[in-house]
N, C-alpha and C positions, 0 to 999 in steps of 0.2 A: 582531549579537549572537553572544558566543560561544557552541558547542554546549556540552552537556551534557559535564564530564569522565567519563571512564569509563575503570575498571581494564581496557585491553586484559589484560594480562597473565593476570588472573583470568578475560578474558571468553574467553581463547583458551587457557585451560591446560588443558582436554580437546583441544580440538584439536591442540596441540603434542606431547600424548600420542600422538598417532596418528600421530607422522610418525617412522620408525623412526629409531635414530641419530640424534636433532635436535638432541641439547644443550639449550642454553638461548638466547632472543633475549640476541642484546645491542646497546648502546649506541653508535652511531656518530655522528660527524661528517661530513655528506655535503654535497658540492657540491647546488645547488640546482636546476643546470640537467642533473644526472644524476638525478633524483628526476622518475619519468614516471608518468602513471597510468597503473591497468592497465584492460586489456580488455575484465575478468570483471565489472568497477564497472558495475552499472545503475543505480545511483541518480542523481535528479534532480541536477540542478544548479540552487545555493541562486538566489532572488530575487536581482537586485541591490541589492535594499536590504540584504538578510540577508548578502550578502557585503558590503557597505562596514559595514555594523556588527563583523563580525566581523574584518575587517583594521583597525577602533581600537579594538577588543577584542589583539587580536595587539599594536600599534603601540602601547597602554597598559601593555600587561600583560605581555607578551611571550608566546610560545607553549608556553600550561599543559601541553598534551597531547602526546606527542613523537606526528607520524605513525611507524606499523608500514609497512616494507617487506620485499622480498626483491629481492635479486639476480637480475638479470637474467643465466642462466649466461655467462658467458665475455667479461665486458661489464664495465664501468664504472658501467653504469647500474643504478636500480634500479626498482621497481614499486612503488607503492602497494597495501595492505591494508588500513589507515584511513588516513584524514586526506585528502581530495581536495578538499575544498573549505578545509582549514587551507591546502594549500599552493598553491590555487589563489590563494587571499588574498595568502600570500606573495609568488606570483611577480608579483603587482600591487603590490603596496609594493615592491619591486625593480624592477619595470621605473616606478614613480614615482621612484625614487631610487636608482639604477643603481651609486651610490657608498658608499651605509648600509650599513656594516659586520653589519649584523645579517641582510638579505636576502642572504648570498653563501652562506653554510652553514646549514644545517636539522640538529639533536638528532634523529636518529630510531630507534626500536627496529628490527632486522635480525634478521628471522624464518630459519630453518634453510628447506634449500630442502624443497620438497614437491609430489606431484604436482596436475596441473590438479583434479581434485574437489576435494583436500585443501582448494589454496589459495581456489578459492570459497568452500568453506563457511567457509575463515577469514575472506573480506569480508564476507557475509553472518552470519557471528556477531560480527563485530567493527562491526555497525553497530545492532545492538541495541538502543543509550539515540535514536537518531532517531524521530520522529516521524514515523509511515506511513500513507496512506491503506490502505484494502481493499486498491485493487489492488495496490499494493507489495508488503503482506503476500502476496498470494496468487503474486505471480510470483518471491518469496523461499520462498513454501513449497515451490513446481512446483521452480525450479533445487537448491534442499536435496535434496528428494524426490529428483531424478534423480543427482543427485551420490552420494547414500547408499548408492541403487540397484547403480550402477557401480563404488562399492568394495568395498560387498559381493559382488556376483559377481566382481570382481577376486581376492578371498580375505580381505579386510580382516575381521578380528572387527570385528562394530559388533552389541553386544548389544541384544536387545528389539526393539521394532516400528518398524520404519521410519516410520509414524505416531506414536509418543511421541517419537520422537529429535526430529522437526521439529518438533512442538509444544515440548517445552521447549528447544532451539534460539532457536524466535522468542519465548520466551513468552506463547506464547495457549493455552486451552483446546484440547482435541480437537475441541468442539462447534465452533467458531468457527471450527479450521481444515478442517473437514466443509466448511462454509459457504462457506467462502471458494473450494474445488473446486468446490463447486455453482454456486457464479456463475459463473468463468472462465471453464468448461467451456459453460455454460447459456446467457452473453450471444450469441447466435449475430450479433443485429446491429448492426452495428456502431457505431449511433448510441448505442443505450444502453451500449454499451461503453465509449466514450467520455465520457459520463454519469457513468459509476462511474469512471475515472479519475481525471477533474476531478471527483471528491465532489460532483456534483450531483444524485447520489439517495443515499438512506441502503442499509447493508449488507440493513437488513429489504427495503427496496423492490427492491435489486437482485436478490435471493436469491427473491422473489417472480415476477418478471421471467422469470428462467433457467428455473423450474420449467414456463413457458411452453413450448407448440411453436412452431417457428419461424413459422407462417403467425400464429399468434397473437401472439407479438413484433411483426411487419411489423404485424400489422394496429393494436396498439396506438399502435406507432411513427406511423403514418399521421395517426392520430384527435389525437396528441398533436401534430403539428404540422400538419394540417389546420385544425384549431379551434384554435392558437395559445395552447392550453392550459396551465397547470404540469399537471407531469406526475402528481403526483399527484390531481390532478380527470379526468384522462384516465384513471388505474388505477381511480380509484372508478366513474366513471361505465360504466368498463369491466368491472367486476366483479372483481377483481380482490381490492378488499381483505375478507377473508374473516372474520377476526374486530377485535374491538375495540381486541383489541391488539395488532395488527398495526396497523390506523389509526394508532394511537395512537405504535408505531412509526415509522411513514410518515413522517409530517406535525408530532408532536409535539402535536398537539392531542387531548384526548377528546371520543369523539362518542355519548354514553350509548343513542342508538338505534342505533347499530352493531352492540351485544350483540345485538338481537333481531332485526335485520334480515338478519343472513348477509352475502348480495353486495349490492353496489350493483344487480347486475343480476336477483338475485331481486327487491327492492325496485319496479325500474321492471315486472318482468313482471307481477310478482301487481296494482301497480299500472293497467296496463292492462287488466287480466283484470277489473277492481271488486274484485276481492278482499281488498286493503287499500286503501282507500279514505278511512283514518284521518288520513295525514301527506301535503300539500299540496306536489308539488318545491319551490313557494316557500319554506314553509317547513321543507323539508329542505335548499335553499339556506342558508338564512339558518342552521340550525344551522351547516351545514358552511362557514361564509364563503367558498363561492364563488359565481358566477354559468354562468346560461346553461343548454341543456337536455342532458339525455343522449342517448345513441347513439338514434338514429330518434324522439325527442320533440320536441316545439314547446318554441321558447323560452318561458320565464316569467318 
């Protein structure tokens, strides 16, 4: 499938501003096998499905979006700034047909050169219209962050807070990008780290997780694969989920006694204590569609 078009031009015209003496990109015709990625590129590399959609996207359509590069100094070659999965496509319909006039030369716009922060933050704003989990955003905010950092102590004018530039940067809130340092920083182990990579818990559950000390990560971590749990019945049972709409966050589902019961782990204390004595684990099971007992109770 082809990616979203997007106005490089418009998406990089502050940043082109900041690169002293730059002129304007311009339009070249470039050899294919001198067009390299660059270095600075972290982002994922597409499914192989999303890339054979996208080379008969290319091979229908021909290629909408010129990739942006720059010069490698003193070289022939050049680097990618967008387009690495356009011409990764590319160089697979070319090495399918080694003869097709169309795979020999790549349309590409050629960026003035600029130093190493500059050109990060032109990958990282020039990939804007993609689709990113948490953690992308959050490792796009940290290398923004540190980039901003170093050209402003370099001497660079870069007006306002280093915090606003990276939030309208990636376009997300301030609040979101709070959130998104609280996890990074917070996942200490490594499994849930890996968790929130692979979008296998939500930004609420991960950001709940971080707020954890570490013996209490490991020890959730444990209980969640000890008991062969989802992880969200291992947060609940664990105490964890603290209001309703967090649950509701969590898991997607509402849990109407959630509002008045606080934690999962007040619930099971007062529980034991006789103190509420009102709502059955069975049938706080059976609200919560899962089974089995919590942390030190009998199955039910």
């Amino acid at each position: 499938m082809a990616g979203k078009s997007v106005d490089i031009a418009s998406v990089l015209g502050a940043q082109l501003r900041d690169v002293p003496e730059s002129g304007t990109a311009e339009m070249q015709w470039i050899e294919t096998e001198r067009i390299v990625d660059n270095s600075l590129n972290f982002y994922p590399r597409p499914t192989n499905a999303a890339l054979g959609e996208l080379m008969e996207s290319i091979e229908a359509n021909g290629l909408l979006e010129p990739p942006t590069v720059i010069q490698n100094t003193g070289t022939l070659f050049y680097r990618l700034i967008s387009g690495h999965s356009r011409m990764e496509a590319i160089r697979m319909l070319q090495s399918g047909n080694p003869t097709d006039e169309r795979w020999q030369k790549v349309l590409c716009r050629v960026l003035p050169q600029m130093d190493k922060d500059q050109e990060l933050a032109a990958v990282i704003e020039a990939n804007r219209q993609r689709i990113k989990s948490g953690a992308l955003l959050a490792r796009e905010a940290e290398s923004l962050t540190a980039a901003y950092i170093r050209r402003r102590e370099a001497g660079e004018d870069l007006p306002g807070r280093i915090r606003d530039r990276v939030a309208e940067a990636l376009q997300i809130n301030k609040t979101k990008l709070s959130n998104l340092k609280v996890i990074k920083e917070g996942l200490k182990v490594p499994g849930f780290h890996r968790l929130w990579e692979e979008e296998k818990i939500t930004e609420s559950a991960a950001l709940e997780i971080a707020r954890m000390d570490l013996d209490d990560q490991y020890r959730l971590l444990d209980w969640h694969i000890d008991k062969n749990r989802e992880l969200i019945t291992s947060m609940l049972f664990f105490g964890t989920a603290t209001s309703h709409r967090q649950w509701y966050d969590t898991c997607g589902i509402g849990v109407r006694w959630m509002m008045s019961l606080g934690t999962a782990g007040e619930y099971w204390q007062k529980r034991a204590t006789g103190i509420w004595p009102g709502i059955s684990p069975r049938k706080l099971q059976r609200w919560a569609g899962i089974r089995g007992g919590a942390p030190g109770s009998s199955s039910v």
